[in-house]
C-alpha positions as CSV (number, residue, x, y, z in Angstrom):
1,X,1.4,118.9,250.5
2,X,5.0,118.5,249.4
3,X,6.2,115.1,247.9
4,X,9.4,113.7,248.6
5,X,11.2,112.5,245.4
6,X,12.5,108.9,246.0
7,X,16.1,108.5,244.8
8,X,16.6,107.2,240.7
9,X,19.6,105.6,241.8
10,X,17.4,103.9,243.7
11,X,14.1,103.3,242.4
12,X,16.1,102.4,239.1
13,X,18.3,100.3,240.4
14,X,18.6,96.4,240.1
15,X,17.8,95.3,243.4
16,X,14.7,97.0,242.8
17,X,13.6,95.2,239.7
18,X,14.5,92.1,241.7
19,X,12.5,93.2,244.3
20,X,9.6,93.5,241.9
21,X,9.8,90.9,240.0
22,X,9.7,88.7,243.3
23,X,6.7,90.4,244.4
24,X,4.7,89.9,241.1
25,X,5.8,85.7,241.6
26,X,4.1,86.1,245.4
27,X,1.5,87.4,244.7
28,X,0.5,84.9,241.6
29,X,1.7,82.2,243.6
30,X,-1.2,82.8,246.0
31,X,-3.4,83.6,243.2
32,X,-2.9,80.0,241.4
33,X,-3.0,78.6,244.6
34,X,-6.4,80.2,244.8
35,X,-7.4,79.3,241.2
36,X,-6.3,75.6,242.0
37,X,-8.9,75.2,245.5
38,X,-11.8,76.7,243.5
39,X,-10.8,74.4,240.1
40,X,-10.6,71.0,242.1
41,X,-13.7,72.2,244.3
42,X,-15.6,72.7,240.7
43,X,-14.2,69.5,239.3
44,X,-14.9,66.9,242.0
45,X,-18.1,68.6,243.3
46,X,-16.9,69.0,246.9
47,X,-18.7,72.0,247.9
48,X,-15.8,73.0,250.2
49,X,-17.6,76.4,250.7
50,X,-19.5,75.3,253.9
51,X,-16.4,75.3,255.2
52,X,-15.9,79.2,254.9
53,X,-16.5,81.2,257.6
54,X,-20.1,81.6,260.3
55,X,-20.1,84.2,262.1
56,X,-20.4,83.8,266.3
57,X,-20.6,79.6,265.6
58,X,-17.5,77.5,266.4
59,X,-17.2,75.6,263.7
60,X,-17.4,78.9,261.8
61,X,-14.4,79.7,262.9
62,X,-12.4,77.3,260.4
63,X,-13.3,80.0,257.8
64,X,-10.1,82.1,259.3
65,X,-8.1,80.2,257.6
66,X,-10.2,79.3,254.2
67,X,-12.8,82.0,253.3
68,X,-10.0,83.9,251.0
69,X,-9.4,80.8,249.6
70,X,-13.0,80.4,249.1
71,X,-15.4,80.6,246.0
72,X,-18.9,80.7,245.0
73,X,-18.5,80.8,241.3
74,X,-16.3,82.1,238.7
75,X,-17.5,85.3,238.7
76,X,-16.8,85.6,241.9
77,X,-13.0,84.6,242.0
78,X,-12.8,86.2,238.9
79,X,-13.7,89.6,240.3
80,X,-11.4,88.8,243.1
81,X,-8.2,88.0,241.1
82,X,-7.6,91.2,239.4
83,X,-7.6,93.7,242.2
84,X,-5.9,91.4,244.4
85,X,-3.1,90.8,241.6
86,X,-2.1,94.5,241.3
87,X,-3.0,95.3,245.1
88,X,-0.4,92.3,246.4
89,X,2.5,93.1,244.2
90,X,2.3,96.9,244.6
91,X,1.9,96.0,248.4
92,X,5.0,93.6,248.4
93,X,6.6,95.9,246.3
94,X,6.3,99.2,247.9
95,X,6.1,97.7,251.4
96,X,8.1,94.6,251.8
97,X,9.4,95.3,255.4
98,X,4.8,96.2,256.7
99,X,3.9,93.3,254.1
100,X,5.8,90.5,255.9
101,X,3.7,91.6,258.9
102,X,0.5,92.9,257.6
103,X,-0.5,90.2,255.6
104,X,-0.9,87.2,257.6
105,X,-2.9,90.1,260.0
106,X,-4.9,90.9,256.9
107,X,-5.4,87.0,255.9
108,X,-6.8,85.9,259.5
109,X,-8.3,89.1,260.8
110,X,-10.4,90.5,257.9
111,X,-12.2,87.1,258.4
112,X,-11.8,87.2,262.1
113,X,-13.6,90.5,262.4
114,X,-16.7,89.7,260.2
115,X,-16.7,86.9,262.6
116,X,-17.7,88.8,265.5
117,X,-20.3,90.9,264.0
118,X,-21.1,89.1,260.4
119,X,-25.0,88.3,259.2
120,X,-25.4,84.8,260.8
121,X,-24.9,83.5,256.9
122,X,-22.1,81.8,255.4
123,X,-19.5,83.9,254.1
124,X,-16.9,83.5,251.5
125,X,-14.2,85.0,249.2
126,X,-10.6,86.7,249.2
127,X,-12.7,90.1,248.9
128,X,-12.1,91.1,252.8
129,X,-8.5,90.2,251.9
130,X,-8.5,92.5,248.4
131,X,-9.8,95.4,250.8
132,X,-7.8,95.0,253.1
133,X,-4.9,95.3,251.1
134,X,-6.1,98.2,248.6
135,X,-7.4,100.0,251.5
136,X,-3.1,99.9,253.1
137,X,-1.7,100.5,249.6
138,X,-4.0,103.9,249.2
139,X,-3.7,105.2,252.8
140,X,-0.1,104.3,253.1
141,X,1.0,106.5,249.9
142,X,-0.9,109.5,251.5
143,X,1.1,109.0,254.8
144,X,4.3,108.8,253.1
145,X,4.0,111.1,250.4
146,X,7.1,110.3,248.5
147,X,5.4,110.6,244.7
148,X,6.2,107.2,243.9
149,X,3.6,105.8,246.6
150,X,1.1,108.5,246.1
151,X,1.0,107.5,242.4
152,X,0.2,104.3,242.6
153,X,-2.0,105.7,245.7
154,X,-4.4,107.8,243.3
155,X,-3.8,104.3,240.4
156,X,-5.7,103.0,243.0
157,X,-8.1,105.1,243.6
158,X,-8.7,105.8,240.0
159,X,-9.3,101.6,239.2
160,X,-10.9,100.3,242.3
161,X,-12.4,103.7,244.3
162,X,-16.3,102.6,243.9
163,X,-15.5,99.5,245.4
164,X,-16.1,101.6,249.4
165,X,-19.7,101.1,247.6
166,X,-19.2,97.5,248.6
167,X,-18.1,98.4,252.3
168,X,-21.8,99.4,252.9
169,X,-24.8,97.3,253.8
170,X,-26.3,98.5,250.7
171,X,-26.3,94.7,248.4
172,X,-27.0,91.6,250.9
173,X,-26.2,89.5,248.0
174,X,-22.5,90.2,249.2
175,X,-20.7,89.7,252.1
176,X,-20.6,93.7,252.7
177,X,-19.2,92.8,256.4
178,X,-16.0,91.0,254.8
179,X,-14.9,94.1,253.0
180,X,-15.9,96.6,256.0
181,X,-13.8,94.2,258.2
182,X,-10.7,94.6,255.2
183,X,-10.9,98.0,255.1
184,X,-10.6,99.0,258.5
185,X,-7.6,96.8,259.2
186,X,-6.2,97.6,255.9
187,X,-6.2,102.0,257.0
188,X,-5.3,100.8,260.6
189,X,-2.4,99.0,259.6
190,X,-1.4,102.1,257.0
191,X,-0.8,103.9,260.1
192,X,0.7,101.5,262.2
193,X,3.6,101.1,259.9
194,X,3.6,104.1,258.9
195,X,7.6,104.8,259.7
196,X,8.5,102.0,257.8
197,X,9.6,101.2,254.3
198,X,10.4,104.9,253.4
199,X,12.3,105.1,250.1
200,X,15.5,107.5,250.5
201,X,15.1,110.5,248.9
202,X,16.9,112.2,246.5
203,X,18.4,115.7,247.8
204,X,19.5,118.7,246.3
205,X,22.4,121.1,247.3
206,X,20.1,123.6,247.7
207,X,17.8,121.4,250.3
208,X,20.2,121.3,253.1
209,X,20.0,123.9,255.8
210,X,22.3,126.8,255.5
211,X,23.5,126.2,259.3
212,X,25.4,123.6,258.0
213,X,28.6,124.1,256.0
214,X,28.0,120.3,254.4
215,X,25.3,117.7,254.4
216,X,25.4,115.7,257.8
217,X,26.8,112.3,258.1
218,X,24.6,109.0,258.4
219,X,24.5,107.6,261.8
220,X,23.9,104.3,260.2
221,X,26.8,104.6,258.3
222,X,29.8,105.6,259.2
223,X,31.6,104.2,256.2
224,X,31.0,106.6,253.3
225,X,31.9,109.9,252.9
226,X,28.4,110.3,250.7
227,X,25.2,111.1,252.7
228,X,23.1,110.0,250.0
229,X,24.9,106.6,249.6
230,X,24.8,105.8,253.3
231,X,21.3,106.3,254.0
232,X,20.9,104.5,250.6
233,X,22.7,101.9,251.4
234,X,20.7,101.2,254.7
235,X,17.2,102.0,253.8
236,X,16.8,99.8,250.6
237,X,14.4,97.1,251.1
C-alpha cells in the first residue's frame, strides 16, 4: 500500500497548531461538561440515569439526547473519558471538515440504533459515542493513507484494539448493543467522507508524469504560479 506524505509546510505550519489546540479545548469542553452531569447527579442524589436511554419504549427515547452524558459510577465515566479524550481531538483534528457532520450523527444515532434492537434494559454511557468515534478515526486513516492518518490509525489500534471485545454480546453487565451501534456508524461514516479532509501532499520532481514538461496548474487556484502552494492554500482545513 503506498502512503502519501502530507506536506511539512503544512502539517508544521501554524494554522495547524491552531487547529489543534482548538480541537484538544472541544473535546475537554464536552468532557467537563460530562464530568459536571455525573458530579451534580452524585452530589444531590438525583439518579438522573433513568433518564438514559429504553430501548422500543417512548419515553426511552429521551436517552438520544442524554445516555453519553450518562453515568453509572466513576468507574464507568472514568473508563469513558480517556479514549474519548484522544479519540475527539485526533477526530477534530485530522477531520474537522467529516467532524462537523459526523459527530452530532454519532451523538444521536449510536443511541438511536441500540434503540431499535437494544436488551429491553436501561442503557447508559458516552461508550456508543467513544466507538463510534475510534471506530472513524482507525478506518478513516486506512482509506486515506496519507502516513500521518495511518499513524495515529495503528496508535489506535495499538491503545484501544481489544475494546471490538466489548462490541460482542459476550459481558451482559455492559451495554454491548451501545458500542455495536458506535461502531458500525463510526466505519460507515469513514467511508462516507471518505473524499474529504485530505492533507495536500508533498511532491517530488521526480513524481510528476514525464508527459508533462511542468507540474499542472491548480484549478482552484489560478493565482500562484506554485502547484504546491495553490492546492495548499485551498485544501487546509
Amino acid at each position: 500500500m503506498h502512503l502519501h506524505r502530507p506536506d511539512p509546510e503544512y502539517a508544521g505550519s501554524e494554522r495547524a497548531r491552531r487547529n489543534f489546540w482548538l480541537a484538544m479545548r472541544l473535546t475537554a469542553g464536552f468532557v467537563a461538561v460530562m464530568w459536571a452531569v455525573f458530579l451534580f447527579d452524585s452530589l444531590a442524589a438525583l439518579d438522573l440515569a433513568r433518564f438514559g436511554l429504553r430501548p422500543r419504549e417512548g419515553v426511552g427515547l429521551l436517552g438520544l439526547a442524554t445516555t453519553p452524558l450518562l453515568h453509572a459510577h466513576l468507574g464507568h465515566i472514568a473508563s469513558n473519558t480517556v479514549p474519548l479524550f484522544i479519540g475527539g481531538v485526533a477526530m477534530l483534528f485530522l477531520y474537522p471538515n467529516s467532524a462537523l457532520k459526523a459527530l452530532p450523527i454519532m451523538y444521536v444515532g449510536s443511541a438511536a440504533v441500540a434503540w431499535v434492537f437494544g436488551r429491553p434494559s436501561l442503557h447508559i454511557g458516552a461508550s456508543g459515542l467513544v466507538y463510534a468515534i475510534l471506530a472513524f478515526v482507525f478506518v478513516s486513516g486506512i482509506l486515506k493513507r496519507d502516513l500521518r492518518s495511518v499513524g495515529v490509525s495503528l496508535l489506535v489500534w495499538f491503545l484501544y484494539g481489544s475494546m471490538i471485545w466489548g462490541a460482542l454480546p459476550i459481558d451482559n453487565s455492559t451495554s454491548w448493543e451501545l458500542h455495536t451501534s458506535g461502531m458500525i456508524i463510526g466505519v460507515i461514516l469513514a467511508f462516507v467522507f471518505r473524499n474529504q479532509d485530505l492533507p495536500p501532499v508533498k511532491r517530488y520532481d521526480w513524481e510528476w508524469d514525464e508527459e508533462f514538461e511542468e507540474p499542472f496548474d491548480d484549478p482552484f487556484d489560478d493565482s500562484s504560479d506554485d502547484p504546491d502552494e495553490a492546492g495548499r492554500n485551498e485544501r487546509w482545513p
